[in-house]
C-alpha positions as CSV (number, residue, x, y, z in Angstrom):
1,X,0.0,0.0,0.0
2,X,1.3,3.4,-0.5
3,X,0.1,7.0,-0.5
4,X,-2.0,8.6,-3.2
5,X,-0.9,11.7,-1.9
6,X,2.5,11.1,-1.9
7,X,2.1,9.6,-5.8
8,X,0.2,13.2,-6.7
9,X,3.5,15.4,-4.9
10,X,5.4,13.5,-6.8
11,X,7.7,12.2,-4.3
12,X,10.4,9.2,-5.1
13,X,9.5,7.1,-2.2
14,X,5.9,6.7,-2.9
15,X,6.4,6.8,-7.0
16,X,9.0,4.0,-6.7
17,X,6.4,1.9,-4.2
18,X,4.0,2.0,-6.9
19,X,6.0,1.0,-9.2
20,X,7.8,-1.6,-7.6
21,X,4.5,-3.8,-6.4
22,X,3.6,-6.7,-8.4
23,X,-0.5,-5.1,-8.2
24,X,-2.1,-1.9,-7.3
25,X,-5.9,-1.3,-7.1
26,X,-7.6,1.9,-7.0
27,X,-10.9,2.8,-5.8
28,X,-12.8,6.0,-7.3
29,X,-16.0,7.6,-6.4
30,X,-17.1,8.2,-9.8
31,X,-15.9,7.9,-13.6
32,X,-13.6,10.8,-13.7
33,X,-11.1,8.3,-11.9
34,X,-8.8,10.6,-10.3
35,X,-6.6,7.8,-7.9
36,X,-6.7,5.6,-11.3
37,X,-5.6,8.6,-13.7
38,X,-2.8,9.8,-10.6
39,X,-0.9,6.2,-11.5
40,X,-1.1,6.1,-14.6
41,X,0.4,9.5,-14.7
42,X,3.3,7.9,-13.7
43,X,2.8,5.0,-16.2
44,X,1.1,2.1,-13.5
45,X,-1.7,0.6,-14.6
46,X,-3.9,-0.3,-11.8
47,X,-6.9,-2.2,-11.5
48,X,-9.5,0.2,-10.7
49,X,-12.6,0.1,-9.2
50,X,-15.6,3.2,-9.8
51,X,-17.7,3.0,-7.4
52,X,-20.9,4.3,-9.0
53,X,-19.8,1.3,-11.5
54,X,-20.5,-0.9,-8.5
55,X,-24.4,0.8,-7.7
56,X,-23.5,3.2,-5.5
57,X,-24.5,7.3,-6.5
58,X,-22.2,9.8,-5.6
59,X,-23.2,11.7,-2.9
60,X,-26.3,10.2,-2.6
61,X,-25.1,6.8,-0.9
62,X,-24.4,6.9,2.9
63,X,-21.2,5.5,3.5
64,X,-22.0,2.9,6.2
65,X,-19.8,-0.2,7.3
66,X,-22.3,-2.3,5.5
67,X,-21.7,-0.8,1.9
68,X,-17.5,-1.3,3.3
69,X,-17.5,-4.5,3.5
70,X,-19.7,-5.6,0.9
71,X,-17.5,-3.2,-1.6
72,X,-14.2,-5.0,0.1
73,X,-15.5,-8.4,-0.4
74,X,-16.1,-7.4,-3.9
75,X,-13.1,-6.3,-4.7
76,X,-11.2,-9.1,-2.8
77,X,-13.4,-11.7,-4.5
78,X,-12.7,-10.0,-8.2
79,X,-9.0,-9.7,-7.2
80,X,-8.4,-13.3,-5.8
81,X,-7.5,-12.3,-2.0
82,X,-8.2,-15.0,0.3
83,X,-8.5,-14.6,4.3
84,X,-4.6,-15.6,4.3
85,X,-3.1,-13.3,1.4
86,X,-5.6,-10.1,1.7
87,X,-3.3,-6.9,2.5
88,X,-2.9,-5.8,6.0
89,X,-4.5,-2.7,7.2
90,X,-4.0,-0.3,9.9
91,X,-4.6,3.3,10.9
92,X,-2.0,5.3,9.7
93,X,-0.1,5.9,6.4
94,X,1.1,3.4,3.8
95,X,-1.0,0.6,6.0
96,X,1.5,0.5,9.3
């Protein structure tokens, strides 16, 4: 995992992390694709996700745990994690 932010300031560390992984995925709110479009700026190709693709409406759907999860297990079905190889999450930056 790595910082979108970081990607978009265009700082090495976070460019080079990107670049160095074997996947990313991206997750956007709408079509416009904005975390999709900010790698491939920097020539990654991720596999993205839109979310109004998915049946949610932009500002209209309340972001709940609920619609969380079912868009995680979604995207972690469609991308082949398994309980034993999904990524580790955490509160702070870059997953830690």
């Amino acid at each position: 995992m790595t910082c979108l932010a970081g990607i978009g300031a265009g700082l090495t560390g976070f460019i080079q992390s990107a670049i160095g992984t074997d996947e990313n995925i991206t997750v956007d709110g709408c079509p416009i694709a904005c975390a999709r479009n900010s790698l491939e700026r920097i020539c990654v190709i991720p596999k993205s996700y839109i979310l109004t693709n998915m049946g949610l409406e932009k500002h209209d759907t309340p972001v709940t745990g609920t619609i969380i999860d079912e868009i995680i297990e979604r995207i972690k079905k469609d991308s082949g994690f398994t309980a034993a190889t999904s990524p580790r999450t955490g509160g702070g930056c870059c997953g830690t």
